[in-house]
Residue frames as qw, qx, qy, qz and C-alpha x, y, z in Angstrom:
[[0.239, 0.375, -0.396, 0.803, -11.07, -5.80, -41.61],
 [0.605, -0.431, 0.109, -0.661, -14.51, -5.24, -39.51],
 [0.908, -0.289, -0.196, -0.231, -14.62, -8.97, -38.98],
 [0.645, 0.075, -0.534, 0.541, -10.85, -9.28, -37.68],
 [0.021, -0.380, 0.507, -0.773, -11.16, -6.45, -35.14],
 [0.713, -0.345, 0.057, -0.608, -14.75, -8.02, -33.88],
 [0.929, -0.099, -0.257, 0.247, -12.98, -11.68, -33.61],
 [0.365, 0.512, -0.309, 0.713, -10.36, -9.24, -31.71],
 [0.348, -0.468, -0.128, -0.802, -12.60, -7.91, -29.76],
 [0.916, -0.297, 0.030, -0.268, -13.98, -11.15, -28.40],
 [0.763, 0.014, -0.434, 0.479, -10.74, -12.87, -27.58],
 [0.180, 0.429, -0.468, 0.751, -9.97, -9.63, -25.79],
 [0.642, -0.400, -0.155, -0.635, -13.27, -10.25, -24.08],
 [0.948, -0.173, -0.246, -0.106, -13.27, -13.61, -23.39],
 [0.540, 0.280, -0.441, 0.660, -9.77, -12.84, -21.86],
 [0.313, -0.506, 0.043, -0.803, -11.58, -10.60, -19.07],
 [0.784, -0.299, 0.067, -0.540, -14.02, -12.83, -18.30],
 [0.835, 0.329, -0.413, 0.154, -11.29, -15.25, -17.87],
 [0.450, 0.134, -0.551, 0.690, -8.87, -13.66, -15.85],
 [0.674, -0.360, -0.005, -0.645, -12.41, -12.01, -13.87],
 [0.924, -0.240, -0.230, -0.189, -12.96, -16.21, -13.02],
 [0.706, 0.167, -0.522, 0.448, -9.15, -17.11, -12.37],
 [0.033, 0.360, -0.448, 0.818, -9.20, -14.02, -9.48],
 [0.700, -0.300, 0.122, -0.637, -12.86, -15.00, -7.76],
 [0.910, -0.325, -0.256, 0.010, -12.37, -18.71, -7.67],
 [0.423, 0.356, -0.515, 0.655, -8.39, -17.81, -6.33],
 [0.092, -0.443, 0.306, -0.838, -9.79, -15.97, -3.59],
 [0.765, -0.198, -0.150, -0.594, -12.16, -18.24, -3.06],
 [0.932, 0.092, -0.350, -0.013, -10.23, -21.10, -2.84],
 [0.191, 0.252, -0.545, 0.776, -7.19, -19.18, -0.25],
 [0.549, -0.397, 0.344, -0.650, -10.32, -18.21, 2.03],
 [0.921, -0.105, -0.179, -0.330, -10.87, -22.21, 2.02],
 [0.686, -0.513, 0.513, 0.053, -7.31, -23.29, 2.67],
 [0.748, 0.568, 0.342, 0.032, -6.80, -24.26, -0.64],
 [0.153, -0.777, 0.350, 0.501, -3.15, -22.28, -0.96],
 [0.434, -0.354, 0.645, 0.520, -1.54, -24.12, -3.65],
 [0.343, 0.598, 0.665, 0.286, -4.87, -24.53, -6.03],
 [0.127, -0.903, -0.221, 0.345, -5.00, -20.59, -5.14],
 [0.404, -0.395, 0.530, 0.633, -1.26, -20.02, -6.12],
 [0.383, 0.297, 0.765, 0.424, -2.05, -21.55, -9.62],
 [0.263, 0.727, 0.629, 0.080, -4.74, -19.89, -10.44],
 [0.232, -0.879, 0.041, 0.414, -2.84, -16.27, -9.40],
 [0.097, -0.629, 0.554, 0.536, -0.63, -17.09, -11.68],
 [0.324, 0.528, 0.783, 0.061, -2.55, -18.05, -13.99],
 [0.242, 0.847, 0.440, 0.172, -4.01, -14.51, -14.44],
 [0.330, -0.754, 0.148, 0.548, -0.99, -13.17, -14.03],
 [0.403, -0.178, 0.708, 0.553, 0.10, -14.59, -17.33],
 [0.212, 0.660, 0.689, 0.213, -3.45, -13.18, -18.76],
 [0.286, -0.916, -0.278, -0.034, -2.97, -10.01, -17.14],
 [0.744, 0.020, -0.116, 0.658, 0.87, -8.75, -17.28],
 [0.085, 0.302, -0.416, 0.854, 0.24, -5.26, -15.97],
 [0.516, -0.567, -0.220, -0.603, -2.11, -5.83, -13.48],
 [0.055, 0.444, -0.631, 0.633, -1.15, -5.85, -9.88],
 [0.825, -0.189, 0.289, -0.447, -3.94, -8.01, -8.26],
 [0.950, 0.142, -0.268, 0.070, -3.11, -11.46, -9.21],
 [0.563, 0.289, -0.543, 0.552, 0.69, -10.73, -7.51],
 [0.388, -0.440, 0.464, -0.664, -0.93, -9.14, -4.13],
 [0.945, -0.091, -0.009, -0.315, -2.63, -12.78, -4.23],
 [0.940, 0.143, -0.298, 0.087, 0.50, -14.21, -4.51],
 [0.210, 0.424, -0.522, 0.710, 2.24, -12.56, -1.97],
 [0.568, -0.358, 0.418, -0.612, -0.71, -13.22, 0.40],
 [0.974, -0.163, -0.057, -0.146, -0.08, -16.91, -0.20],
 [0.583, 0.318, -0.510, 0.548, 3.54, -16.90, 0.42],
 [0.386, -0.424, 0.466, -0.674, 2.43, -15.12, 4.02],
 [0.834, -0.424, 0.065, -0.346, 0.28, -17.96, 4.86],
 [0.904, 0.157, -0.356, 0.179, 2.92, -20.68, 3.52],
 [0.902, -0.342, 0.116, 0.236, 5.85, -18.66, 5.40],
 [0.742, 0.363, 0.328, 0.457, 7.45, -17.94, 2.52],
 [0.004, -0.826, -0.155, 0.542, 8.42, -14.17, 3.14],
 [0.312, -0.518, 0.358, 0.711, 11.25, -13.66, 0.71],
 [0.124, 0.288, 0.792, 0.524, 8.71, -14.83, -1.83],
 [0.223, -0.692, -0.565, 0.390, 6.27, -12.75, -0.40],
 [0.001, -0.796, 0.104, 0.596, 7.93, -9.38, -0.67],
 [0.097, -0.297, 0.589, 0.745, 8.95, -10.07, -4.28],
 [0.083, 0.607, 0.758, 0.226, 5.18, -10.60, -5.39],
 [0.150, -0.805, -0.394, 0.418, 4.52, -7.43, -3.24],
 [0.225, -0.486, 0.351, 0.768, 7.21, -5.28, -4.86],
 [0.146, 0.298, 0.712, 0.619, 5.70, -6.37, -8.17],
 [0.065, 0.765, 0.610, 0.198, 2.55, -5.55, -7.64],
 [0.198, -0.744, -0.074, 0.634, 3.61, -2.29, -6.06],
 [0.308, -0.123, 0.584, 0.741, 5.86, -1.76, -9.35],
 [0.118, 0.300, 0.763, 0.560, 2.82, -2.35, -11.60],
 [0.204, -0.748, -0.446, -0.446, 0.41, -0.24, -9.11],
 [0.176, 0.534, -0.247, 0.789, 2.08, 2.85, -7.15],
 [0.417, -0.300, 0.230, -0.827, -1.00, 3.57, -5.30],
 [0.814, -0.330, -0.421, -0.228, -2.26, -0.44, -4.19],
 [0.534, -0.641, 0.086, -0.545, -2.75, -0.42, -0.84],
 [0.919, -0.332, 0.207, -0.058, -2.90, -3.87, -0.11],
 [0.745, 0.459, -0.265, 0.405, 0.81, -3.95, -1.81],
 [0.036, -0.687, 0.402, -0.605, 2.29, -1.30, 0.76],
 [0.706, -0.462, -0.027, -0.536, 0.47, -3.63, 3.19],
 [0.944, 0.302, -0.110, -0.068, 1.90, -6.66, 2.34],
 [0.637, 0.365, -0.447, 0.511, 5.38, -5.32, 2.21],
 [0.404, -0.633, 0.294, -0.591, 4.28, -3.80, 5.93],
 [0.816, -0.418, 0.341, -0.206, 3.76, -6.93, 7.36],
 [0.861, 0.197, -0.245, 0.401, 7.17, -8.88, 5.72],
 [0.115, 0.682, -0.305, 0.655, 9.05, -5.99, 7.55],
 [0.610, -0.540, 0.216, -0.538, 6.92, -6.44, 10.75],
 [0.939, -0.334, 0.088, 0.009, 7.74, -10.29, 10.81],
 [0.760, 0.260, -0.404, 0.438, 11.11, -9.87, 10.02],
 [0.562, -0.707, -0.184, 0.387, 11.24, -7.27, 12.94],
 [0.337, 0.259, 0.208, 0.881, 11.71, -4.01, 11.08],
 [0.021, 0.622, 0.772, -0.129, 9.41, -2.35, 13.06],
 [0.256, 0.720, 0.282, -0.580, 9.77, 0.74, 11.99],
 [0.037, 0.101, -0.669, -0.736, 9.99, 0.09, 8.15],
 [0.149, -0.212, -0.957, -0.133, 7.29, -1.74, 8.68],
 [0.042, -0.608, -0.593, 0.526, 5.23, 0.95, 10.67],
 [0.096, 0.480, -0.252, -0.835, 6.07, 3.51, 8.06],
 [0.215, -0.086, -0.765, -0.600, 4.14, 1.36, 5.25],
 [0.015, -0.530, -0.798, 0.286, 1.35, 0.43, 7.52],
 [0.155, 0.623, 0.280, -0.713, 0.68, 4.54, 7.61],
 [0.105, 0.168, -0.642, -0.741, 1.55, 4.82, 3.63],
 [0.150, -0.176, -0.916, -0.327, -1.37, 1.95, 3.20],
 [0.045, -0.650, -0.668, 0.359, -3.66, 3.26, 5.42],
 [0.045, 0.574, -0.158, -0.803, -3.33, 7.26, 3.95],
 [0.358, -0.017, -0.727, -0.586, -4.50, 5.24, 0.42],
 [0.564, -0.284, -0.616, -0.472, -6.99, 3.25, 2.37],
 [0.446, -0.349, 0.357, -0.743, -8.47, 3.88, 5.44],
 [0.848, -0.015, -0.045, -0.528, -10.55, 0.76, 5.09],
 [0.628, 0.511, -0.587, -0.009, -7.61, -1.29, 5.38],
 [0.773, -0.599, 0.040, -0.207, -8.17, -3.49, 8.27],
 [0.799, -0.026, -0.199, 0.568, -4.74, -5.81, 8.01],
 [0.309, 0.472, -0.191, 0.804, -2.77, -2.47, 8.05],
 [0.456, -0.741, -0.146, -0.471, -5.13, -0.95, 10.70],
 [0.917, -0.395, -0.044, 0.009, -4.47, -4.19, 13.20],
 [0.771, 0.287, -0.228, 0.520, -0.72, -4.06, 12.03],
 [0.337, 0.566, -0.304, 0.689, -0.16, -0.65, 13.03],
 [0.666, -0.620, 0.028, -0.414, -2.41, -0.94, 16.30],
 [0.935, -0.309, -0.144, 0.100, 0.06, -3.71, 17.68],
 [0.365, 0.398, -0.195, 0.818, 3.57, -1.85, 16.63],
 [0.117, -0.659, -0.123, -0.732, 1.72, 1.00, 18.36],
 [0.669, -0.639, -0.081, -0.370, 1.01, -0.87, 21.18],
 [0.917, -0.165, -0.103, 0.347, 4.54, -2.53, 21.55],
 [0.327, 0.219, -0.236, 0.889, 6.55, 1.12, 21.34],
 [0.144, -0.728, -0.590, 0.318, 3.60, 2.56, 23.35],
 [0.023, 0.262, -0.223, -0.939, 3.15, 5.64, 20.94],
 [0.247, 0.635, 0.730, -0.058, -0.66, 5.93, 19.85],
 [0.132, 0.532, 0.215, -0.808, -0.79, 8.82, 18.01],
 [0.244, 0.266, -0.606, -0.709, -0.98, 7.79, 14.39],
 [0.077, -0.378, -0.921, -0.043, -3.44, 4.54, 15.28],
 [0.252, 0.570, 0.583, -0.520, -5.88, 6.66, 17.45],
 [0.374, 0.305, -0.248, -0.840, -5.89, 9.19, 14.00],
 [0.479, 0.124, -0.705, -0.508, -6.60, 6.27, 11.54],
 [0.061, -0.267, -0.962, 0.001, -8.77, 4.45, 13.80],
 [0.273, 0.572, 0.234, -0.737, -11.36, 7.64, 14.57],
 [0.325, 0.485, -0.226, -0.780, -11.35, 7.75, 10.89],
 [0.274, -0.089, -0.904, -0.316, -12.29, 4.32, 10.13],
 [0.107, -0.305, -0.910, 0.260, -14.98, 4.39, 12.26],
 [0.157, 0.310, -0.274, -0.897, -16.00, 7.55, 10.72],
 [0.364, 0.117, -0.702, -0.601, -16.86, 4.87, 8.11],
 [0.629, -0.191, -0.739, -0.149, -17.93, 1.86, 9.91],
 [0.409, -0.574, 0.228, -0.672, -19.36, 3.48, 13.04],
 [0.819, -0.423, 0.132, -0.364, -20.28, -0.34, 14.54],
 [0.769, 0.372, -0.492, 0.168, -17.12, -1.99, 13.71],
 [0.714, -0.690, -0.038, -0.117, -16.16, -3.60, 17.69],
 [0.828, -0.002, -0.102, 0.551, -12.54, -4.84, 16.94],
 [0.460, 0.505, -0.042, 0.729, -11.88, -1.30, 16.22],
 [0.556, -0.723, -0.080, -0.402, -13.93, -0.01, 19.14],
 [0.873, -0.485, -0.033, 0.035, -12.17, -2.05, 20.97],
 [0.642, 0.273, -0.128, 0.705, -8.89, -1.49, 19.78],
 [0.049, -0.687, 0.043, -0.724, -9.53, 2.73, 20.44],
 [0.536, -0.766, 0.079, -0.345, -10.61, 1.99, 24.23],
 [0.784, -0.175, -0.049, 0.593, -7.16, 0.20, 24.75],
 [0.482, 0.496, 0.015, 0.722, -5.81, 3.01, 23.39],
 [0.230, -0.791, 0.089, -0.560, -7.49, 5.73, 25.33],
 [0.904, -0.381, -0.191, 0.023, -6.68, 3.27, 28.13],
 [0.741, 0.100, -0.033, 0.663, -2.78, 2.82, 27.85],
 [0.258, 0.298, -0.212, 0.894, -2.90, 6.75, 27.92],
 [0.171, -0.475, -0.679, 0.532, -5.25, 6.66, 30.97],
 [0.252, 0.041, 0.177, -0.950, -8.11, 8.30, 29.70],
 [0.035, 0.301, 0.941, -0.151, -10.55, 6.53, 31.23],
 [0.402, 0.541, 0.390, -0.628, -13.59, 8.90, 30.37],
 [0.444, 0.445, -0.517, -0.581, -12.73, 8.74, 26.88],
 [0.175, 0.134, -0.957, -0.186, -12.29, 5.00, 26.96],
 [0.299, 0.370, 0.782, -0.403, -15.89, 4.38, 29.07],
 [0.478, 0.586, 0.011, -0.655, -17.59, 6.68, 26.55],
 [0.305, 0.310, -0.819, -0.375, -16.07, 3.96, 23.77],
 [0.010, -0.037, -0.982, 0.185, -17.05, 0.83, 25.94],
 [0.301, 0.497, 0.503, -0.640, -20.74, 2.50, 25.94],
 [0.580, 0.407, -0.245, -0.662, -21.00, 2.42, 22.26],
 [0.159, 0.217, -0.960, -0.076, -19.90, -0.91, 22.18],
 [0.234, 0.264, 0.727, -0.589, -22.57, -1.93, 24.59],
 [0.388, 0.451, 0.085, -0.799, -24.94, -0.41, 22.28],
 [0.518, 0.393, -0.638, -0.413, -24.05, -2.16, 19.33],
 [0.656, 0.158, -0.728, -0.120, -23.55, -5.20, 21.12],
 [0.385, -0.710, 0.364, -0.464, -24.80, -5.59, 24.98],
 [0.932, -0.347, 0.065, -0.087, -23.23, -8.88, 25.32],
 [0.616, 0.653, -0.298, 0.323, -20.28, -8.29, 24.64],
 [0.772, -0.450, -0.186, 0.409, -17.95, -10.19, 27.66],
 [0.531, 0.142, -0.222, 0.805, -14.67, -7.94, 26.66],
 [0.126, 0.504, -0.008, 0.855, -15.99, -4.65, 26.37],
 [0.679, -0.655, -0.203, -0.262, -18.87, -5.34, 30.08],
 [0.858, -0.293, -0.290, 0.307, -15.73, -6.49, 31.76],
 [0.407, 0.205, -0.011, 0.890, -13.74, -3.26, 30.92],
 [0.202, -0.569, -0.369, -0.706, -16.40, -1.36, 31.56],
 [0.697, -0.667, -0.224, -0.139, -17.39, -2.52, 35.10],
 [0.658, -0.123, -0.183, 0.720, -13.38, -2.15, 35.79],
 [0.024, 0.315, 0.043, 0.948, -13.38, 1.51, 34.57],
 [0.498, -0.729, -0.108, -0.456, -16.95, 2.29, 37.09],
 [0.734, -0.646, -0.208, 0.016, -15.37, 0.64, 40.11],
 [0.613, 0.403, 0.107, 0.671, -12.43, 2.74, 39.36],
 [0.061, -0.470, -0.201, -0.858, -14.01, 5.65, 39.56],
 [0.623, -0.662, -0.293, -0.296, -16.13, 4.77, 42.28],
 [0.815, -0.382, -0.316, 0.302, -13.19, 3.98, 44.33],
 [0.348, 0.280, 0.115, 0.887, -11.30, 7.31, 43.20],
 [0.195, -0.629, -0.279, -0.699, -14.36, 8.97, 44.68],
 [0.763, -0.523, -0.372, 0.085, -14.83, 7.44, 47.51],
 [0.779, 0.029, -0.116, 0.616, -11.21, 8.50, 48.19],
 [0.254, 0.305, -0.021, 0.918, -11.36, 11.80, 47.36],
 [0.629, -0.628, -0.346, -0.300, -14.84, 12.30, 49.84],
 [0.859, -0.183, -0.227, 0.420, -12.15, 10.48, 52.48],
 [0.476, 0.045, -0.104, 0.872, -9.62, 13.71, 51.85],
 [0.134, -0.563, -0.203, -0.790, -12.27, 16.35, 51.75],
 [0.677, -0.485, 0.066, -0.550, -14.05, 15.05, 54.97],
 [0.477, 0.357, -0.797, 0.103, -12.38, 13.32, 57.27],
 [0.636, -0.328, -0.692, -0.094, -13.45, 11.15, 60.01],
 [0.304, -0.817, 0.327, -0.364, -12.83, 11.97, 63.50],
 [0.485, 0.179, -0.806, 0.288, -10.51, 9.88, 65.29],
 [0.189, -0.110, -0.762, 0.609, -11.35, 8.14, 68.50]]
């Protein structure tokens, strides 16, 4: 009896450390381009792994690259099914919505996925563009302040926030952004170019208001 459960034991193991290898070289092998050897392998440890909800986000993010939404959202839905609270599921089914042009189904999961994970950069970017195509920033600026909370030097997002403050023309908020940027990074072309817009702005806005306060004399 001891020696069946310990030969148990190790098969249950050696399963693990199985479906462990089938998910690292997958991932590996999508970041290479490698979709269909990926695919396999996802399923693969799905069939090692029948409640576990990673292996079917993997296979819903290769149906995105291939194209393939309708396959797509029915990995996603699984994995959702099999894990309520995965993020990168909610995500997933955010951006099939987003390309089918559901934008606001598709905006409403973005927040869902981001409220589970802040750290969730697809979602982040997802909802920043929506946001920026109904011109309504109020839920991005939250969840981008609070990713940067985390990742204080993180420039896409930097950069994302001083559009934002932009679009709603606040241009002290947005220089004060373009100045941390700088910091982190002073070569940075986008944020030096925004930056020298937003002073000669201002400079000309002064100039202007000098102009009304004190006018010239005529003649």
């Amino acid at each position: 009896m001891e020696a069946h459960a310990r030969d148990h034991d190790g098969w249950m193991h050696r399963l693990e450390d199985e479906y462990d290898f089938l998910m690292r070289r997958a991932e590996f092998r999508l970041a290479g381009g490698f979709r269909e050897q990926a695919r396999q392998d996802y399923l693969k440890a799905a069939s090692l792994s029948p409640q576990s909800a990673p292996p079917h986000v993997g296979l819903g993010v290769v149906a995105l690259h291939t194209h393939h939404l309708q396959e797509a959202q029915t990995a996603f839905e699984t994995a959702f099914r099999l894990d309520a609270v995965s993020s990168r599921a909610l995500c997933g089914l955010a951006i099939v919505r987003h390309r089918r042009g559901q934008s606001q189904a598709a905006m409403h999961m973005y927040r869902r996925c981001l409220e589970l994970d802040g750290d969730n950069m697809a979602g982040l970017l997802g909802l920043f563009e929506l946001s920026a195509a109904d011109g309504r920033f109020d839920d991005v600026r939250r969840f981008l302040k609070q990713y940067l909370v985390r990742r204080p030097d993180d420039i896409a997002v930097m950069l994302c926030l001083a559009a934002v403050h932009l679009n709603e023309e606040q241009f002290g908020a947005a220089r004060e952004v373009l100045a941390d940027i700088l910091i982190v990074d002073p070569r940075n072309a986008a944020a030096s170019a925004l930056a020298e817009e937003l002073d000669h702005m201002r400079i000309n806005h002064e100039l202007e208001r000098a102009r009304r306060m004190y006018p010239m004399p005529s003649g």
